[in-house]
C-alpha positions as CSV (number, residue, x, y, z in Angstrom):
1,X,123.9,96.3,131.3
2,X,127.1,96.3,129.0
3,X,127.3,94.1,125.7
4,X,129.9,93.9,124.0
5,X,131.1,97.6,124.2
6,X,128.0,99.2,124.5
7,X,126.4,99.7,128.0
8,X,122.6,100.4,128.6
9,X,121.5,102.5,131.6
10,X,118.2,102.4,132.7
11,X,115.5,104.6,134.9
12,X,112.6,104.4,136.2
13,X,110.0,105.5,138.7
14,X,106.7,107.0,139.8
15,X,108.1,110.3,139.8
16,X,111.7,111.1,139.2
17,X,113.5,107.9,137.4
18,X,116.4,106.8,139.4
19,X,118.6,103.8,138.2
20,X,117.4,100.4,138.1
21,X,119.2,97.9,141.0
22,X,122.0,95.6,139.5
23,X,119.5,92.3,140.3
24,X,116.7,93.6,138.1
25,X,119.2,94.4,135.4
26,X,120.2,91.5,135.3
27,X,116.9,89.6,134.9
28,X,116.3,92.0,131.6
29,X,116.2,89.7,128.7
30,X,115.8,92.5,125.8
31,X,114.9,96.2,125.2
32,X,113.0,97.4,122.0
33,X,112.6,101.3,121.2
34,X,110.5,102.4,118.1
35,X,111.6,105.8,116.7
36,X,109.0,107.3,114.0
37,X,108.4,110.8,112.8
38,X,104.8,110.3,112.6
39,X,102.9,109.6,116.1
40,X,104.3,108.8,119.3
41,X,107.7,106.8,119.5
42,X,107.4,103.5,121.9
43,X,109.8,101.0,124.0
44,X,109.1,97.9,125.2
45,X,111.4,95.7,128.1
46,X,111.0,92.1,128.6
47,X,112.3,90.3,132.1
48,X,112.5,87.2,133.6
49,X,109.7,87.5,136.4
50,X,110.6,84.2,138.3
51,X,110.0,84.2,142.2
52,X,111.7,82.5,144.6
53,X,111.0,79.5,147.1
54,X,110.2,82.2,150.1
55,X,107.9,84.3,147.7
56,X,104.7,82.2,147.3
57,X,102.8,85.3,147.1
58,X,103.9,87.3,144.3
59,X,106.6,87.9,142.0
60,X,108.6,90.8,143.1
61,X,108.9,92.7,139.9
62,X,104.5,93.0,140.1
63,X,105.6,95.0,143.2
64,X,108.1,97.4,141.9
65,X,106.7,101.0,141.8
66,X,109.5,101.3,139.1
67,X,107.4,99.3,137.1
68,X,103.9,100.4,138.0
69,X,101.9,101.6,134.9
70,X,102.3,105.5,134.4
71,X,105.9,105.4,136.0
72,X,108.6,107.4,134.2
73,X,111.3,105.3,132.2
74,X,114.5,106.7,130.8
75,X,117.1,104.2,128.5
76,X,120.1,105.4,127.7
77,X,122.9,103.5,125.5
78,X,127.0,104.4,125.5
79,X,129.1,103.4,122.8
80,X,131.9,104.6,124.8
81,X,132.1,107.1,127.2
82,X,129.4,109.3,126.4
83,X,125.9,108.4,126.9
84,X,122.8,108.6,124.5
85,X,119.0,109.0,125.8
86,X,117.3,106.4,123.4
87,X,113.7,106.9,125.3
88,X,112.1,109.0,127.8
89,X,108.4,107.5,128.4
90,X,105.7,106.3,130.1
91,X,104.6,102.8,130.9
92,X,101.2,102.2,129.8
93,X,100.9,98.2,129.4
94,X,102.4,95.4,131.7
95,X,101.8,91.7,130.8
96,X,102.9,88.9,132.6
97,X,103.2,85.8,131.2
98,X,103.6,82.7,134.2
99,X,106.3,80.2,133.2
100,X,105.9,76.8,131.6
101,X,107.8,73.7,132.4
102,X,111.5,74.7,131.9
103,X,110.4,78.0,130.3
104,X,110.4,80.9,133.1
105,X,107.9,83.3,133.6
106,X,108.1,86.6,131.9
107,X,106.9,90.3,132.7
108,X,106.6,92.4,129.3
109,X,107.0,96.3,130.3
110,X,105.4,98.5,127.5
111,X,105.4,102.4,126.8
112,X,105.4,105.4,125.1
113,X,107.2,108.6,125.1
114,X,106.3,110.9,127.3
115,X,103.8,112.9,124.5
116,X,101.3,110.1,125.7
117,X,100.7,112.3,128.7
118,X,99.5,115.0,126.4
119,X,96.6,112.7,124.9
120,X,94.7,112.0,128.3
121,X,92.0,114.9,128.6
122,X,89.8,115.9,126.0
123,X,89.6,120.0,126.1
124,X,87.6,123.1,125.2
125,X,89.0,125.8,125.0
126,X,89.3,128.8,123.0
127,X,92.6,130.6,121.7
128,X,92.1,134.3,120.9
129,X,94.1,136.0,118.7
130,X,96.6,133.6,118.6
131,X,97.8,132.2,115.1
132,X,99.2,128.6,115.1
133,X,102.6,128.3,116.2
134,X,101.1,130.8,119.8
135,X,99.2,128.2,120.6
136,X,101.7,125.6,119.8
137,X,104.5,127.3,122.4
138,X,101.6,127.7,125.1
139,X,100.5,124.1,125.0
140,X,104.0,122.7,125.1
141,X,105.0,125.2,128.1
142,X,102.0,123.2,130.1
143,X,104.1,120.3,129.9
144,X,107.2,121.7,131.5
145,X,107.2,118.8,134.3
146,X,108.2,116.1,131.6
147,X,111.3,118.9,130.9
148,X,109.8,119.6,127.5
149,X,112.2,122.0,125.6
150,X,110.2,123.6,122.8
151,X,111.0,123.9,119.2
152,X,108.8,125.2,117.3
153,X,109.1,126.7,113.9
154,X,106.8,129.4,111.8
155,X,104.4,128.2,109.2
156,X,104.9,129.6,105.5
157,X,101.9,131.8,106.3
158,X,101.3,133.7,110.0
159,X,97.8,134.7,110.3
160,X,96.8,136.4,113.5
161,X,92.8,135.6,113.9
162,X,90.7,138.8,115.1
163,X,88.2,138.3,117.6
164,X,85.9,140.1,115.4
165,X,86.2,137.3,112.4
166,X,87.1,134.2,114.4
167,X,88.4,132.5,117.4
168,X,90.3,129.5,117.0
169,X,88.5,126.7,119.2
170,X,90.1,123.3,120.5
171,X,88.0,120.1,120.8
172,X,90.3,117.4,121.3
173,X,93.4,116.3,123.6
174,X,96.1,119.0,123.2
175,X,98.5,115.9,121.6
176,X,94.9,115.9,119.0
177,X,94.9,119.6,118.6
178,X,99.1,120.0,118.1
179,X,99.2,117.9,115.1
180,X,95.8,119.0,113.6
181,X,97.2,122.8,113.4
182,X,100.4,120.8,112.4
183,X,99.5,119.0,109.2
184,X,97.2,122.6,107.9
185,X,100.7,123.1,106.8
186,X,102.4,119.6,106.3
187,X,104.4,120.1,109.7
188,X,104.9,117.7,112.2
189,X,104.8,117.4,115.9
190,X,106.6,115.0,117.9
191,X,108.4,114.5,121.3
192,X,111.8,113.1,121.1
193,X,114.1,112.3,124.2
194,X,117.4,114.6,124.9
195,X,119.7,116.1,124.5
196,X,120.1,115.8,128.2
197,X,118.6,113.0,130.6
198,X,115.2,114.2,131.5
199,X,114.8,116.6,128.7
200,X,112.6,115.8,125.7
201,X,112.7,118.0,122.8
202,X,109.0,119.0,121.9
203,X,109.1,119.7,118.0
204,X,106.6,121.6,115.9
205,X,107.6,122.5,112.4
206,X,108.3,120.9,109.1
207,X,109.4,117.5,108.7
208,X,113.2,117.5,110.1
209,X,116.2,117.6,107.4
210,X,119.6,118.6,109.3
211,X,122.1,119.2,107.1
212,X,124.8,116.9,108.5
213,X,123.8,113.6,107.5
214,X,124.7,110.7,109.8
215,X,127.4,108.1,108.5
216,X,126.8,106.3,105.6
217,X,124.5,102.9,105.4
218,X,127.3,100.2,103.1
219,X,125.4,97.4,101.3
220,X,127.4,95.2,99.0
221,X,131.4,96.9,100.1
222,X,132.6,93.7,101.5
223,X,133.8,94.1,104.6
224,X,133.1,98.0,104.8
225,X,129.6,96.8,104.5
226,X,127.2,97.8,107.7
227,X,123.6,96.5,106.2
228,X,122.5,93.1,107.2
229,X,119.6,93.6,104.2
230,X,117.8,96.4,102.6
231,X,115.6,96.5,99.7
232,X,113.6,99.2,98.0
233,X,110.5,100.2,96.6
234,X,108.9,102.6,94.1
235,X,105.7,104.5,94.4
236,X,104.6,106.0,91.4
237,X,100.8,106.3,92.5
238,X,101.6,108.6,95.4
239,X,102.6,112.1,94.0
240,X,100.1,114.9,93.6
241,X,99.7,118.4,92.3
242,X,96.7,120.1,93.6
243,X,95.4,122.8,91.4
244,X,91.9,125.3,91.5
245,X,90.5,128.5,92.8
246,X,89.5,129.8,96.3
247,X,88.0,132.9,97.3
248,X,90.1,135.2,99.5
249,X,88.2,135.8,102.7
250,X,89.7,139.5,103.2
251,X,89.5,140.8,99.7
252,X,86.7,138.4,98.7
253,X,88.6,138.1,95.2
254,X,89.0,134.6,93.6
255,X,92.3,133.3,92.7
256,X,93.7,130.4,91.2
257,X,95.8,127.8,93.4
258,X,98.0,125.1,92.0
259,X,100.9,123.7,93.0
260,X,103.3,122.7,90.0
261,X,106.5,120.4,92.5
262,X,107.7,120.0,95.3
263,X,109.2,123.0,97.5
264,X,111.6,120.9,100.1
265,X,115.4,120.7,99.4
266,X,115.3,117.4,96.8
267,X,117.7,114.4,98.2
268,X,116.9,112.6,94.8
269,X,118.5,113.8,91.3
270,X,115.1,112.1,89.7
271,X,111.7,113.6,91.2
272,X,108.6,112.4,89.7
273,X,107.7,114.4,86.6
274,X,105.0,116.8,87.4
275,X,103.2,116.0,83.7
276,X,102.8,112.5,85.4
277,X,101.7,113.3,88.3
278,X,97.9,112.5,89.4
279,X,96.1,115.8,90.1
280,X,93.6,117.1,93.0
281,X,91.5,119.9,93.0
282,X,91.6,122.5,96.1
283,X,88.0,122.7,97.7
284,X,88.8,124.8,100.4
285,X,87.1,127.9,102.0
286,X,87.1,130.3,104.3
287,X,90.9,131.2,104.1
288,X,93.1,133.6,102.7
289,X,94.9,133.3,99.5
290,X,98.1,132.9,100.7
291,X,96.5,130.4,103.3
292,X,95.3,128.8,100.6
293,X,98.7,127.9,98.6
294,X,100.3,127.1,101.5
295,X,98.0,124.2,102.2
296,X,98.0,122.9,98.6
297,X,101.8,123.6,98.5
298,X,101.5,121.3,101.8
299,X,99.5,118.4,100.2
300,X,101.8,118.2,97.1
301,X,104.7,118.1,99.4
302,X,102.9,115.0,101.6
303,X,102.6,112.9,98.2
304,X,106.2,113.4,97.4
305,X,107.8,112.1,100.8
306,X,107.7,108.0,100.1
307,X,108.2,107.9,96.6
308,X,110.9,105.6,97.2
309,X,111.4,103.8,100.7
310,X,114.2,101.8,101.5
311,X,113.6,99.1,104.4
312,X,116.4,97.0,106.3
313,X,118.4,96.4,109.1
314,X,122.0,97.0,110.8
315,X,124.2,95.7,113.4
316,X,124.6,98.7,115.7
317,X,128.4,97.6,116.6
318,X,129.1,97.3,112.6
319,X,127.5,100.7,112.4
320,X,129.3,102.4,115.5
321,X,126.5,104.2,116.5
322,X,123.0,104.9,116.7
323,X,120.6,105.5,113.3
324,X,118.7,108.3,114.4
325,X,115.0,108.6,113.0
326,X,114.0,112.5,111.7
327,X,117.1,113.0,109.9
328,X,119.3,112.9,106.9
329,X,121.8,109.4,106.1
330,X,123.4,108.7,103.2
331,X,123.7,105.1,101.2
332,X,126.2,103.7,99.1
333,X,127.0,100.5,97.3
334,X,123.5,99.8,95.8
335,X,124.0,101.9,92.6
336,X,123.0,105.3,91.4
337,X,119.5,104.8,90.9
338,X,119.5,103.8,95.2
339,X,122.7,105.8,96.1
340,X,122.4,109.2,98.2
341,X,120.7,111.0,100.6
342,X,117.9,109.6,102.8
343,X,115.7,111.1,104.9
344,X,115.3,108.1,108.3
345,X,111.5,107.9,108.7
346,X,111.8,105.4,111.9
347,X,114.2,102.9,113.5
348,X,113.5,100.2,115.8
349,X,116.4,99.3,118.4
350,X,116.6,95.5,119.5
351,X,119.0,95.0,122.6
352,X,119.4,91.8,124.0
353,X,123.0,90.8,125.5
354,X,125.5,90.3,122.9
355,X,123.7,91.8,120.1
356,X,122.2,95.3,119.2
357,X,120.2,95.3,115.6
358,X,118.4,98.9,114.1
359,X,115.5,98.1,111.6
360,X,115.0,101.4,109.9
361,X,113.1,102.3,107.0
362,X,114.2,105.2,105.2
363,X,112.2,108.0,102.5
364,X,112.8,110.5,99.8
365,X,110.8,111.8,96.7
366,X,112.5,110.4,93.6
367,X,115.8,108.0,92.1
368,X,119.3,109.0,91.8
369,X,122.2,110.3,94.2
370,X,122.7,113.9,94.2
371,X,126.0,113.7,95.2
372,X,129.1,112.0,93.7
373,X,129.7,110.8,97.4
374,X,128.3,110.5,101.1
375,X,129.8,111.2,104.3
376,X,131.7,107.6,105.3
């Protein structure tokens, strides 16, 4: 489907995608993918389901393996000649809704990305001698049919569990189990589509900050401006320093934890001031020292990430491109306090022909830009 300069391509199928036939294109009335860096990312298409005088029975789109529940779908988007994969998923939901009067029927395809397929079986099963990020790459390498391409980064602290002390034990779908040895440390897991068709990225580390940051979001500029609207909020309930003692399970000597600021590269000239700061004790056991810090390091660094948000939304053609959730963006025009760097915490994409709109809602820890000037 083109619009305007930008064409959408889209896949599907039971087992490998293949593109969608020109007459079922054509009854698509709007596409809608939800990027976030928390959970699973989701899409949802939308066609005209009419049938025809000599199909009494059915409409044909009910019919369509294509768009049976657990079939593969793959969107991509081209602002020119090179495509983009926007979502690699599942469908998981169809609706139909039957037409009323002048106003046609409508079949409502909806999905998630393809880390759904991780969250279907409950497991138990026991990883010996195998710290964390082991048992992330072995989980993910399960997944190799869904062309999972893992990325996964070492926690602050690698501790390799003896068989003689303990046994790390999953009870819970491996999606479950991922995150759960993912937020010990405040890291992330998530599936996101690319780089090629086919191939989802499988990410298990620290919240993502690239150092390139994506071209600027303009408010106010005129007509440089790209932001339809945007405004933003301030949080000053949310930050936390986490202080106390713990035990250290090898040497069975007590020492203090406490975490004092945040320890991620600042995007804001103004953090929160620590004296200000609401404070937590650590009650944790059972763990090392170092284990220790790094897990009150990763709760102080948790309060810090939506200090201030920024919400709004973009005309993609304005933009020239695609807002990408799980990185870095600059923003100018709104004044110093607003201005900077921004880390994109999710987008939503709205195609429908002749128009292509991102809502996005963006993060970072504190007020003012820490740079004189953002990439354009």
């Amino acid at each position: 489907m083109s619009l305007l300069g930008i064409h959408l391509t889209i896949l599907a199928g039971p087992t490998v995608p293949v593109p969608l036939p020109a007459r079922l294109l054509e009854s698509l009335e709007s596409a809608e993918v939800k990027h976030t860096d928390e959970g699973r990312s989701g899409f949802q298409l939308v066609f005209k389901a009419g049938r025809a005088s000599t199909e009494l029975v059915e409409s044909p789109l009910l019919t369509l393996p294509a768009l049976a529940p657990f079939a593969r779908v793959v969107l991509m988007v081209a602002f020119g000649p090179l495509p983009r994969v926007l979502m690699d998923g599942i469908i998981t939901n169809r609706q139909l809704t039957p037409g009323q009067g002048q106003t046609p029927s409508k079949l409502t395809i909806t999905g998630e990305d393809v880390s759904v397929m991780m969250d279907r079986e409950e497991k138990s099963v026991e990883h010996p001698a195998q710290p964390e990020m082991a048992i992330a790459l072995k989980i993910i390498a399960s997944y190799a049919r869904f062309g999972l391409l893992p990325v996964v980064i070492p926690p602050p602290t690698l501790d390799v569990p003896l068989p003689i002390e303990r046994t790390p034990v999953q009870q819970a779908t491996d999606l479950a189990y991922l995150t759960e040895l993912a937020r010990r440390y405040n890291f992330v897991f998530y599936v996101e589509p690319g780089p090629a068709p086919l191939t989802n990225t499988a990410y298990w580390g620290p919240p993502h900050r690239p150092g390139l940051p994506q071209p600027a979001l303009s408010v106010n500029l005129g007509q440089n401006s790209n932001v339809a609207s945007i405004d933003f909020q301030q949080n000053a309930l949310d930050p936390t320093t986490v202080q106390g003692q713990v035990q250290d399970r090898t040497t069975n000597q007590t020492v203090p934890v406490r975490t004092l600021a945040g320890s991620r590269p600042p995007l804001a000239a103004q953090p929160p001031d620590p004296t200000a700061m609401q404070k937590r004790s650590f009650r944790e056991s059972g763990v090392t020292a170092s284990e220790a810090f790094a897990r009150a390091q990763a709760a102080t660094d948790e309060s810090l990430q939506q200090v201030v948000t920024a919400s709004g939304e973009l005309d993609a053609l304005q933009y020239g491109g695609i807002l990408n959730a799980r990185g870095l963006v600059g923003l100018r025009g709104a004044g110093f306090t607003y201005d900077g760097l921004y880390y994109v915490k999710n987008v939503t994409h709205t195609i429908q022909p002749g128009q292509y709109h991102q809502r996005f809602e963006l993060t970072r820890e504190g007020t003012g830009s820490i740079t004189p000037a953002v990439r354009p």
